[in-house]
Rosetta silent file (secondary structure, phi, psi, omega in degrees, C-alpha in Angstrom):
SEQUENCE: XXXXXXXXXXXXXXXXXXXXXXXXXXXXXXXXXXXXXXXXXXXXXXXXXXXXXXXXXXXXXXXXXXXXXXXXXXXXXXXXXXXXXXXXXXXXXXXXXXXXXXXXXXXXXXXXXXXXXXXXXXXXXXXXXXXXXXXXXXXXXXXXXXXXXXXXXXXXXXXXXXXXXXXXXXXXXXXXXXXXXXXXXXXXXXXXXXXXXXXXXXXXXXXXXXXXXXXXXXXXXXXXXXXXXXXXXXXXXXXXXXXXXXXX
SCORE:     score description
SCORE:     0.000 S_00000001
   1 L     0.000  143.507  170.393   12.555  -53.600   77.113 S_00000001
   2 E  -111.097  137.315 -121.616   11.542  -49.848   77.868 S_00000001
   3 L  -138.801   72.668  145.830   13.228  -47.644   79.953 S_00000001
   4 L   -41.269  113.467 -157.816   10.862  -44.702   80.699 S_00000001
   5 L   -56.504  162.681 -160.374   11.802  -41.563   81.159 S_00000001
   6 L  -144.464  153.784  175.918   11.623  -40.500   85.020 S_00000001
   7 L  -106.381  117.998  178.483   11.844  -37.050   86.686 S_00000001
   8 L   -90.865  155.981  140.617   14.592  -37.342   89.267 S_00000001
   9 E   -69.093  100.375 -162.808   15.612  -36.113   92.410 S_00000001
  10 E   -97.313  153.183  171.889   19.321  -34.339   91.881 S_00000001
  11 E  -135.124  139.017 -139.011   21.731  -32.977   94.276 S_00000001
  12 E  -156.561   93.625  169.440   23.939  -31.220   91.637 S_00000001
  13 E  -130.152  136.436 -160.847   27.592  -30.144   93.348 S_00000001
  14 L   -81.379  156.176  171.747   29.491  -27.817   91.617 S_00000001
  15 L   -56.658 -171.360  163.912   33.072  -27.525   90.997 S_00000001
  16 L   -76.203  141.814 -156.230   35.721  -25.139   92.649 S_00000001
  17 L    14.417   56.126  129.107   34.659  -21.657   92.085 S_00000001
  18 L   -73.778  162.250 -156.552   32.038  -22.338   90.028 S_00000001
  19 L  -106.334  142.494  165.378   28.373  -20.331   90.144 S_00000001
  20 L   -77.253  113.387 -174.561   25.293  -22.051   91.646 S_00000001
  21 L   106.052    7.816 -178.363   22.999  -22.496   88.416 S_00000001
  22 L   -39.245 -162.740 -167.114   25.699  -23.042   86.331 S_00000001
  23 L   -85.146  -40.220 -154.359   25.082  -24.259   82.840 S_00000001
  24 H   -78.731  -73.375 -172.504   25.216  -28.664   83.658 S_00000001
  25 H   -44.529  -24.097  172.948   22.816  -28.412   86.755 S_00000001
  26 H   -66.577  -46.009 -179.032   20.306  -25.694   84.596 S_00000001
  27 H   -69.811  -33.863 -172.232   19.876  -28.512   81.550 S_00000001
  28 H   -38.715  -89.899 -156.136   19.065  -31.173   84.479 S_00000001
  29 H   -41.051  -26.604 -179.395   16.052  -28.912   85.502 S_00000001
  30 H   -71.040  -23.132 -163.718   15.667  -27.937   81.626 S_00000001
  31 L  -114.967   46.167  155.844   14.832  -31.644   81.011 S_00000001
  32 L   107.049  -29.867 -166.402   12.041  -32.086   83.647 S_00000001
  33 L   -99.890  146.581 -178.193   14.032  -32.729   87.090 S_00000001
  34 E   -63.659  124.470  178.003   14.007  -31.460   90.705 S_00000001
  35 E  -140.169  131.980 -165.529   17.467  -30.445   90.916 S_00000001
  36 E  -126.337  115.451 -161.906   19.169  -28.625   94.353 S_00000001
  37 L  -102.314   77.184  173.880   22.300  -27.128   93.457 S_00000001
  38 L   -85.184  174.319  176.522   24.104  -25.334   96.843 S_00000001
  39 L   -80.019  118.983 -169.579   26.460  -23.339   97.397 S_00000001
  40 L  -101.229  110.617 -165.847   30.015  -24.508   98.213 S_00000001
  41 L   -49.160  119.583 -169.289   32.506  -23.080  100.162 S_00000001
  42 L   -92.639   -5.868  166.483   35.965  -23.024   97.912 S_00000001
  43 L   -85.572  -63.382 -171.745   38.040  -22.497  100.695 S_00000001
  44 L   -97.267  145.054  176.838   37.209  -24.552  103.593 S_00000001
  45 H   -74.848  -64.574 -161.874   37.016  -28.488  102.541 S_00000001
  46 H   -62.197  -25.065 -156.295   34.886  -29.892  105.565 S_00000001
  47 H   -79.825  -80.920  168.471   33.009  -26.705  105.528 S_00000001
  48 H    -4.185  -90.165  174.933   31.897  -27.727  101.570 S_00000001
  49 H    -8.501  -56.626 -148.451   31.489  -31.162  102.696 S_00000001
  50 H   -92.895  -10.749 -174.917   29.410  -30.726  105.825 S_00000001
  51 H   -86.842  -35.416  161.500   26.956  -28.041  103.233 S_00000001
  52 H   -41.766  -54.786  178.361   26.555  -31.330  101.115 S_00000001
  53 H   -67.101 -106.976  172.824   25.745  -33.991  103.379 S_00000001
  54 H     4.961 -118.165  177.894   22.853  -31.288  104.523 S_00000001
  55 H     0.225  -76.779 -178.338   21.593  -30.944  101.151 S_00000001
  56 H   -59.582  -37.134  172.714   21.663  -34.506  100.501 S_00000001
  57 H   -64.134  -30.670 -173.169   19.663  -35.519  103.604 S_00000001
  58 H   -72.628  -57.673  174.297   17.456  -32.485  103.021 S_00000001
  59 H   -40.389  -58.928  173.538   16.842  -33.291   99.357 S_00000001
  60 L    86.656   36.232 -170.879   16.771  -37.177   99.499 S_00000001
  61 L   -33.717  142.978  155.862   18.548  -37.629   95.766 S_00000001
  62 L   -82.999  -53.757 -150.000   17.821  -40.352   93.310 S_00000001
  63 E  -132.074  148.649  160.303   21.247  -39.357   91.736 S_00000001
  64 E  -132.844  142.672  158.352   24.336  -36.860   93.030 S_00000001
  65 E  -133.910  128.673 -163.671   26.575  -35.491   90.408 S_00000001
  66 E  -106.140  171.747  176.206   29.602  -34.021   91.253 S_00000001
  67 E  -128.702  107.709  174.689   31.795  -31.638   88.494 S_00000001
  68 L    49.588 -159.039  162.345   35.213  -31.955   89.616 S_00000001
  69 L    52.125  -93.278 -157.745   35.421  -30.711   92.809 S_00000001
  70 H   -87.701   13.558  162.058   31.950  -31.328   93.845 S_00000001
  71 H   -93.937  -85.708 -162.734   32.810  -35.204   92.315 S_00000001
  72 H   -42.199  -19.289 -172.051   35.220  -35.712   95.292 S_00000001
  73 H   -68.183  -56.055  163.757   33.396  -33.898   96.982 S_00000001
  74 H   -47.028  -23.315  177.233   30.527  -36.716   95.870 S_00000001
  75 H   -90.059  -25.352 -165.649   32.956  -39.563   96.682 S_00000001
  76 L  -100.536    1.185  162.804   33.761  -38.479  100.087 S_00000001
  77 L   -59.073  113.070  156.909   29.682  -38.412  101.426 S_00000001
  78 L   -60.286   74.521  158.569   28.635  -41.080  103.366 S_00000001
  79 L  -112.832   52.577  164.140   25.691  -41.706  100.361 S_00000001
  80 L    29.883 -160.898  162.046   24.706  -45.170  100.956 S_00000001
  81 L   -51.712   -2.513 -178.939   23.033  -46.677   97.949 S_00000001
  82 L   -78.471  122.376 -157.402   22.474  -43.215   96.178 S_00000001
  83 L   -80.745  143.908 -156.491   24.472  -43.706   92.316 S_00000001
  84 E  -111.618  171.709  148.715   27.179  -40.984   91.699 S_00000001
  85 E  -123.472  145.104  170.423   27.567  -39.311   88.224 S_00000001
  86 E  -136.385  142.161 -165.559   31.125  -37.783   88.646 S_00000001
  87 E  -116.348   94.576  -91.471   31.894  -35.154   85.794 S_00000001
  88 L   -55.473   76.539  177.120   36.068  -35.254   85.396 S_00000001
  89 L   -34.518  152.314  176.747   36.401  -36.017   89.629 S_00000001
  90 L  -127.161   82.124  179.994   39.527  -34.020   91.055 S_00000001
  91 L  -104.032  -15.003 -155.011   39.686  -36.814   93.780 S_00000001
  92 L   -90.711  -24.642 -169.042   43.592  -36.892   93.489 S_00000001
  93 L  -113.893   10.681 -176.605   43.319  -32.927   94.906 S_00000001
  94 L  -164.199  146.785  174.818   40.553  -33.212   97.665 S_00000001
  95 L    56.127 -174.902  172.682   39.568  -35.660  100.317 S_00000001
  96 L  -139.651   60.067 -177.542   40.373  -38.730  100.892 S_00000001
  97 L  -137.306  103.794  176.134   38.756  -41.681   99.004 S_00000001
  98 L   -86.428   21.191 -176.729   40.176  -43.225   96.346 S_00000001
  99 L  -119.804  150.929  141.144   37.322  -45.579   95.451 S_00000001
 100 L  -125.486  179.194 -166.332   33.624  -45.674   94.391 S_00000001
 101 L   -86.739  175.555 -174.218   30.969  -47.706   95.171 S_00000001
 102 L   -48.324  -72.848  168.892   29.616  -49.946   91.994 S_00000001
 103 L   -43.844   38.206  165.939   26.333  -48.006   91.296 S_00000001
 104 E  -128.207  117.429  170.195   28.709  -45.053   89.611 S_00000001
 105 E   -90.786  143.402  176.819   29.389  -43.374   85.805 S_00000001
 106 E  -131.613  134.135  168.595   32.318  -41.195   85.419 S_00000001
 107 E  -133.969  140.812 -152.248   32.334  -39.037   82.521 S_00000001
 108 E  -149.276  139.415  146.777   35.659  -37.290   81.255 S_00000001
 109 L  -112.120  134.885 -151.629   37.273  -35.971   78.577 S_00000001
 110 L   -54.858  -22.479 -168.521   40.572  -37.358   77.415 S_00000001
 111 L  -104.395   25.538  164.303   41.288  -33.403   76.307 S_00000001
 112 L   -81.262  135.899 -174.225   41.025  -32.178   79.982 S_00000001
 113 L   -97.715    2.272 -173.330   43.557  -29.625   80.721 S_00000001
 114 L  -113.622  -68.365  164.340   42.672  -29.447   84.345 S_00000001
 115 L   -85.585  123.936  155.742   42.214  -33.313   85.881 S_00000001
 116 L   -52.942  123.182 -177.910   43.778  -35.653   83.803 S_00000001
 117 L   -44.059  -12.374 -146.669   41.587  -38.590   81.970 S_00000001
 118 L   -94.869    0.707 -163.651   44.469  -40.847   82.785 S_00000001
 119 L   -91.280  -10.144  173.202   43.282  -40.168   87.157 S_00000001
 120 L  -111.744    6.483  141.571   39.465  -41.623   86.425 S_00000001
 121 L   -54.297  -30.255 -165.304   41.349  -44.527   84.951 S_00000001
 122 L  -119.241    9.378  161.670   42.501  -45.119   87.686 S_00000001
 123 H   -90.575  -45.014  179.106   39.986  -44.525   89.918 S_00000001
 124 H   -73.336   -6.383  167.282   37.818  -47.051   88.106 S_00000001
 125 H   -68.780  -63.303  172.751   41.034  -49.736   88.649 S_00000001
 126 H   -39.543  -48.553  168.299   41.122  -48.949   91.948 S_00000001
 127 L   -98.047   18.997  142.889   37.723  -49.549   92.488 S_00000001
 128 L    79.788   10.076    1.885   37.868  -52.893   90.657 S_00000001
 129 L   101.936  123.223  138.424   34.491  -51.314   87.831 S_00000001
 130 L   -41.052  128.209 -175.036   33.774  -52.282   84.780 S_00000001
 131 H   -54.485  -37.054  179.781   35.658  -49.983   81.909 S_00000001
 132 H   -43.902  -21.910 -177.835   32.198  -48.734   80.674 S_00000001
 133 H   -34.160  -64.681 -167.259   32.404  -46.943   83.884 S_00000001
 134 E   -93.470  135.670  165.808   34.352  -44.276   82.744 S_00000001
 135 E  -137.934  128.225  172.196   32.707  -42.757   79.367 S_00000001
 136 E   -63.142   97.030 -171.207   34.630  -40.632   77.206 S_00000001
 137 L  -150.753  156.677  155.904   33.001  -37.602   76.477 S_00000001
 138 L    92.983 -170.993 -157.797   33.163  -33.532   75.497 S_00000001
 139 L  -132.367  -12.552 -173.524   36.188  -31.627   74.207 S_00000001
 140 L  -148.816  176.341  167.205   37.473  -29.630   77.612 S_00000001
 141 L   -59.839  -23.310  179.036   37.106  -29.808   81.317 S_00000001
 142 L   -77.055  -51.959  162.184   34.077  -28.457   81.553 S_00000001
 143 L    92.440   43.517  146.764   31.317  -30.977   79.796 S_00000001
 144 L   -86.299    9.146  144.112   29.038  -28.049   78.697 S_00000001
 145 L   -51.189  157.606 -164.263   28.729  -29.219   75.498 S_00000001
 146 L   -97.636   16.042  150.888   25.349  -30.189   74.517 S_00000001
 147 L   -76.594  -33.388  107.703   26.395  -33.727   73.777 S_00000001
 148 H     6.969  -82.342 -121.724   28.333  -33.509   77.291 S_00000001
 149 H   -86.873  -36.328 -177.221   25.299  -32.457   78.908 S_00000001
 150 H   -59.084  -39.707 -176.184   22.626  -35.339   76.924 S_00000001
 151 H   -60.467  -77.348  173.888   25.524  -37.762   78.169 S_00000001
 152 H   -40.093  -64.787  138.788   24.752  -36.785   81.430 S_00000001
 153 H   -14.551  -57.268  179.084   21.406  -36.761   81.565 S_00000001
 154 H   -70.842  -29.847 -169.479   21.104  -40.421   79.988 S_00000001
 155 H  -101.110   25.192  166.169   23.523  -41.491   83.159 S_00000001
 156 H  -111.252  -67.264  152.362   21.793  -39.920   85.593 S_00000001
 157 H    31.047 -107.602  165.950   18.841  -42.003   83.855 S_00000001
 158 H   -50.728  -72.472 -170.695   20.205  -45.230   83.814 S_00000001
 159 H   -67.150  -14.253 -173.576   21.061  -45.026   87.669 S_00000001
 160 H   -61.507  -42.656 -155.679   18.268  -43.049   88.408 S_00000001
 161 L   -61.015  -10.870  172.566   15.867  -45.781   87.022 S_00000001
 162 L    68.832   56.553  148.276   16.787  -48.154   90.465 S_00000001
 163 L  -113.344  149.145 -173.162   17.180  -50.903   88.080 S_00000001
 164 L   -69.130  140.610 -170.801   20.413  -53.262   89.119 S_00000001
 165 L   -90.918   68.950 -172.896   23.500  -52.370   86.862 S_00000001
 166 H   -36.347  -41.022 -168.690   24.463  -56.047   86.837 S_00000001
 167 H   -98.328   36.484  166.844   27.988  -54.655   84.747 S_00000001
 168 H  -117.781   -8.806 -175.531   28.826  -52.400   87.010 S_00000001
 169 L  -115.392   56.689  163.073   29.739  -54.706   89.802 S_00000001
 170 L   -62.787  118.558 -159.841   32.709  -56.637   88.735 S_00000001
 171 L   -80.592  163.369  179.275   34.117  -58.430   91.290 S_00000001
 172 L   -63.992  -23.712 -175.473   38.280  -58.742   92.010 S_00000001
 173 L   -94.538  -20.312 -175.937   38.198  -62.004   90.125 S_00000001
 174 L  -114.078   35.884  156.700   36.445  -61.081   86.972 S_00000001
 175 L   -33.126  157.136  145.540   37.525  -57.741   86.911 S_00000001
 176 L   118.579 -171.099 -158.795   37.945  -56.797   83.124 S_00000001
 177 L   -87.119  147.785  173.919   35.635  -56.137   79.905 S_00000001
 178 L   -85.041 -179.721  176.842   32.983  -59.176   80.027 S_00000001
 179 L  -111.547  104.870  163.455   32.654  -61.726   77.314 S_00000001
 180 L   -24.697  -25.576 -168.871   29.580  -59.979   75.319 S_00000001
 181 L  -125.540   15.362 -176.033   28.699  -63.419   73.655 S_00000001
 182 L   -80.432  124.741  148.457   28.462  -65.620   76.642 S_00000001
 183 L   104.038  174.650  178.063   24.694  -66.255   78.058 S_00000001
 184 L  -110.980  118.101  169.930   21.561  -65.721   75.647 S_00000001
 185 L   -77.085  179.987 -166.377   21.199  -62.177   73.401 S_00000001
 186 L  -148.434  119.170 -165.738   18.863  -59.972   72.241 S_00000001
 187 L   -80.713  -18.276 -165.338   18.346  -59.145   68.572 S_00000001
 188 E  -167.970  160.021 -179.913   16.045  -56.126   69.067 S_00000001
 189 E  -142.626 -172.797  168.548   14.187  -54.052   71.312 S_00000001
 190 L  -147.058  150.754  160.599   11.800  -51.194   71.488 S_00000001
 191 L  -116.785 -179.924 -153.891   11.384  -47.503   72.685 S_00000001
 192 E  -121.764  136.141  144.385    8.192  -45.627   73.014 S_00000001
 193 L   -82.472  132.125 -152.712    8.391  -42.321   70.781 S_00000001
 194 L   -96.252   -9.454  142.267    7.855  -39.266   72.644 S_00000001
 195 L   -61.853  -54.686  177.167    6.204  -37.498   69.770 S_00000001
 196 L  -105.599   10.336  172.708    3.357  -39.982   68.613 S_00000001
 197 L    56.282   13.798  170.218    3.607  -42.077   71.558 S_00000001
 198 L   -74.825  172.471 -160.355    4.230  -45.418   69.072 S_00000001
 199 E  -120.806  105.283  179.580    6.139  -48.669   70.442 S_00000001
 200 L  -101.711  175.981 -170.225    8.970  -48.615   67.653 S_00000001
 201 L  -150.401  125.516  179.222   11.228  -51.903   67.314 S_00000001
 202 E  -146.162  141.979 -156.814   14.797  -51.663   66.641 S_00000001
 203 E   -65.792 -158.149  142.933   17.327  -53.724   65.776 S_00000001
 204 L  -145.200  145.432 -126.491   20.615  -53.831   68.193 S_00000001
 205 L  -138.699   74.306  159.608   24.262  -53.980   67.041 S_00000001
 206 H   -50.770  -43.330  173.794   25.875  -55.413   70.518 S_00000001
 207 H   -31.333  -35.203 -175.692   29.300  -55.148   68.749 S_00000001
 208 H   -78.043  -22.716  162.031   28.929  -51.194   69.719 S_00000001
 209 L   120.741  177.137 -156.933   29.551  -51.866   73.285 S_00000001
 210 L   -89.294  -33.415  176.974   27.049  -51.602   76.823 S_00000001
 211 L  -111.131  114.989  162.689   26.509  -47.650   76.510 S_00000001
 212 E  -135.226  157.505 -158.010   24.784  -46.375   73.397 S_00000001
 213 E  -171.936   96.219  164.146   23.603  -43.306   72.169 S_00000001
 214 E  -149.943 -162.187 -153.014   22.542  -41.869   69.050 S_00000001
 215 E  -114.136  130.893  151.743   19.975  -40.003   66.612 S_00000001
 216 E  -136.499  159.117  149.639   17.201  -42.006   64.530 S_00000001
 217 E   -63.466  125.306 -149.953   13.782  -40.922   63.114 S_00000001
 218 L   -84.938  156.322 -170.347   10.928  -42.483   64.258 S_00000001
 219 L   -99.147    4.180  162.852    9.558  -44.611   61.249 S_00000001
 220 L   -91.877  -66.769 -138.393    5.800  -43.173   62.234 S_00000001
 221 L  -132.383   -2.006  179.642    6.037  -39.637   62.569 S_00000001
 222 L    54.175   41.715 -135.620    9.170  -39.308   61.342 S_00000001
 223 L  -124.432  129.749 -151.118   10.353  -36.854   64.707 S_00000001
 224 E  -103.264  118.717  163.756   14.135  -37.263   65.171 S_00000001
 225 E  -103.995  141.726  171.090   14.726  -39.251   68.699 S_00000001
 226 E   -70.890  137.486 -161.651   17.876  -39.699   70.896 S_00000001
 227 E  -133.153  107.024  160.476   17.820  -43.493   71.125 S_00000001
 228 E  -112.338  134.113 -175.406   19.659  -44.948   74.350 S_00000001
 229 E  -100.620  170.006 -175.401   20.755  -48.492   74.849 S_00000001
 230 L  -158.045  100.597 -160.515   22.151  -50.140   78.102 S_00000001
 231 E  -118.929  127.020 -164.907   23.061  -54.020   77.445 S_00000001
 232 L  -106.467 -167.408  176.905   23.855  -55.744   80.533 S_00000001
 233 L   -83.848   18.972  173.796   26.258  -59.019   80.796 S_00000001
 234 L  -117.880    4.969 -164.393   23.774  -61.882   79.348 S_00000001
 235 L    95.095   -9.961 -121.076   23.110  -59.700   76.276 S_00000001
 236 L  -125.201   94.079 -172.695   20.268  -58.373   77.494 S_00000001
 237 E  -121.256  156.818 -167.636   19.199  -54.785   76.696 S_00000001
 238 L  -106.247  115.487 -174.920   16.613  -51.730   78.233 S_00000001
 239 E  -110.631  123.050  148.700   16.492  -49.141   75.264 S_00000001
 240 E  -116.394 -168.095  177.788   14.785  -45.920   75.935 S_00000001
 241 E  -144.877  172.339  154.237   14.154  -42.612   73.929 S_00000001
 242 E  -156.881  157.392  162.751   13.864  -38.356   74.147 S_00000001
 243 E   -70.538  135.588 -178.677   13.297  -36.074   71.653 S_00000001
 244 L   -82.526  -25.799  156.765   16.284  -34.696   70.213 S_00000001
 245 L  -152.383  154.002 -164.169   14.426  -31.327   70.526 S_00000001
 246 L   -59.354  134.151  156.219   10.991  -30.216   72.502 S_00000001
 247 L  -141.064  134.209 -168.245    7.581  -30.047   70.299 S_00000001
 248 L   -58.682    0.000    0.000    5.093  -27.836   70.695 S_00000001
């Protein structure tokens, strides 16, 4: 199945003292999307808070992604059904909600010096989430890397697309990694190449796990794509593509 890329609405909230326009909310906007990045007060909490909520009703988000900070900041909104990205949440040092709802990716790296990796473990425990939840990514706190930044992108993506994340809502009794061979699979799929616009067919390697993401050549035009998979809990997976860089 194909997954088509979509131009989202973002509400984009930045960490403590971080700049509006930063580098992670600039690639959003670099790759096609409306993205409304305010300004957050670093002092007063509710005062931050209450500039958010604003934003998000004025905006009307497919996706909010918070960066530290502006992730707790993202956990503590009354945002209904709108799908968090949270970029290494500081939830343990602001507000007061230690959960998220289902419809949320956390992305962290185990080599953060500021919020530890081991506190969005345990935020996705808490909140009873599939482990895929949390994806392991970048080399520091920041996630400005451009593999960091593609990672994001693809998960604002996936929730953006309003299709149901069946493996994101583990319940208290099945809590835990799912069993991957249960249910009927899927040997192959296709993406649409964003250079020639062909229907390619590729095989799929479940054994790699629910989130995937790498580089192949298209076997037409030969145009190097980022190829992402998303395999739900029957086997069952929606494969999309981007160009790993824009042509003219």
């Amino acid at each position: 199945m194909v997954l088509k890329h979509k131009r989202l609405k973002i509400l984009f909230l930045h960490g403590w003292h971080s700049v509006v326009g930063g580098v992670k909310p600039t690639f959003l906007i670099e790759q096609g999307n409306e993205v409304l990045n305010p300004k957050l007060d670093d002092d007063d909490w509710d005062v931050a808070l209450a500039t958010a909520e604003a934003a998000m009703h004025t905006l009307q988000p497919d996706v909010i992604v918070g960066s530290s900070r502006g992730g707790a900041i993202a956990m503590n909104l009354d945002s209904g059904s709108i799908p968090l990205v949270l970029l290494c949440p500081a939830w343990k040092r602001w507000g007061n909600v230690d959960q998220v709802k289902p419809n949320t990716l956390i992305l962290h790296s185990r080599a953060d010096d500021v919020i530890p990796f081991e506190d969005s473990e345990d935020l996705i425990r808490r909140s009873k989430l599939h482990s895929d939840t949390l994806i392991e990514v970048g080399a520091d706190h920041r996630l400005a890397d451009p593999n960091s930044l593609s990672v994001m992108h693809w998960a604002c993506q996936l929730l953006g697309s309003g299709e149901p994340m069946i493996w994101l809502q583990e319940d208290s009794e099945n809590a835990g990694a799912p069993d991957r061979h249960s249910g009927a699979s899927q040997d192959d799929a296709s993406y649409i190449c964003d250079a020639c616009g062909e229907e390619i067919v590729i095989p799929l390697d479940l054994s790699e796990g629910s989130l995937q993401r790498y580089v192949e050549d298209c076997p037409v035009c030969c145009r190097a794509n980022i190829i992402y998979v998303q395999v739900d809990d029957d086997g069952q997976a929606r494969v999309w593509a981007e160009p790993e860089q824009d042509y003219e």
